[in-house]
C-alpha positions as CSV (number, residue, x, y, z in Angstrom):
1,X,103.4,87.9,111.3
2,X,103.2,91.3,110.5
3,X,101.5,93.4,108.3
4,X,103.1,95.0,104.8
5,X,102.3,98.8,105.3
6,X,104.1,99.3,102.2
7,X,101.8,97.4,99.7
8,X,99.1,99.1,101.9
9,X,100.3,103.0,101.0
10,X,101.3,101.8,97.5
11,X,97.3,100.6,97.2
12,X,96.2,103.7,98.6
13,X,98.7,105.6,96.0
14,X,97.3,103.8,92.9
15,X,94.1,104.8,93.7
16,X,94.6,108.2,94.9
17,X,93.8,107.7,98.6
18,X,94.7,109.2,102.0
19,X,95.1,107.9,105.2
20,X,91.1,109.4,106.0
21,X,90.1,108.0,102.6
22,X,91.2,104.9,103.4
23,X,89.7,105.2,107.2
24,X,86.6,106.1,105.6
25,X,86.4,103.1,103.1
26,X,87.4,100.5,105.4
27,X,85.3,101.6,108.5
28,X,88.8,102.0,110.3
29,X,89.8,104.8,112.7
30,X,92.8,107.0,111.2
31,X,94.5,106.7,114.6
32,X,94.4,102.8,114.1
33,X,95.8,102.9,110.7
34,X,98.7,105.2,112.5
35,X,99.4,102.7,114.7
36,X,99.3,100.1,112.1
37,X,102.3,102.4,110.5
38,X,104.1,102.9,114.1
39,X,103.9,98.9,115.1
40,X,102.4,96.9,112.2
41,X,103.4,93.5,114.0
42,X,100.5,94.3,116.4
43,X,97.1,93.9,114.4
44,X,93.6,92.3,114.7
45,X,92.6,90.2,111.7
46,X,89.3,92.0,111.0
47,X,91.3,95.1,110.7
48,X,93.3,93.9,108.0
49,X,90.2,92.3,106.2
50,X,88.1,95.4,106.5
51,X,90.8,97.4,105.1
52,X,92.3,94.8,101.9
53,X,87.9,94.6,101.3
54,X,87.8,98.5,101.0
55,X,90.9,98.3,98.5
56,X,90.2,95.3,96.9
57,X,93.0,92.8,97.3
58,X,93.5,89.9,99.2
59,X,93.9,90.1,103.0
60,X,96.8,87.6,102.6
61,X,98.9,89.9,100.5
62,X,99.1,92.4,103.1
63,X,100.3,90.3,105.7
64,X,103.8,88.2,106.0
């Protein structure tokens, strides 16, 4: 499993946010969401929830 970065940044697009937006919403540290970027088959589940509850989708969407 890994997790879909893409549909992460085009969430983030739609509703106009950054990388610190989105670290900001989600309680997660920018540096995580880079590494989410650089390696997103490595990722803790709470990570992905925090971050799919700050933009409002399902946590099972953003993972494959």
């Amino acid at each position: 499993m890994k997790i879909k970065m893409r549909k992460i940044r085009e969430e983030c697009n739609r509703i106009g946010w950054g990388v610190k937006r989105l670290a900001t919403e989600s309680g997660v540290s920018r540096q995580t969401i880079y590494n989410l970027w650089e390696t997103p088959e490595k990722f803790n589940p709470d990570t992905i929830n925090k971050i799919a509850k700050a933009l409002d989708v399902d946590p099972k969407d953003l993972i494959t």
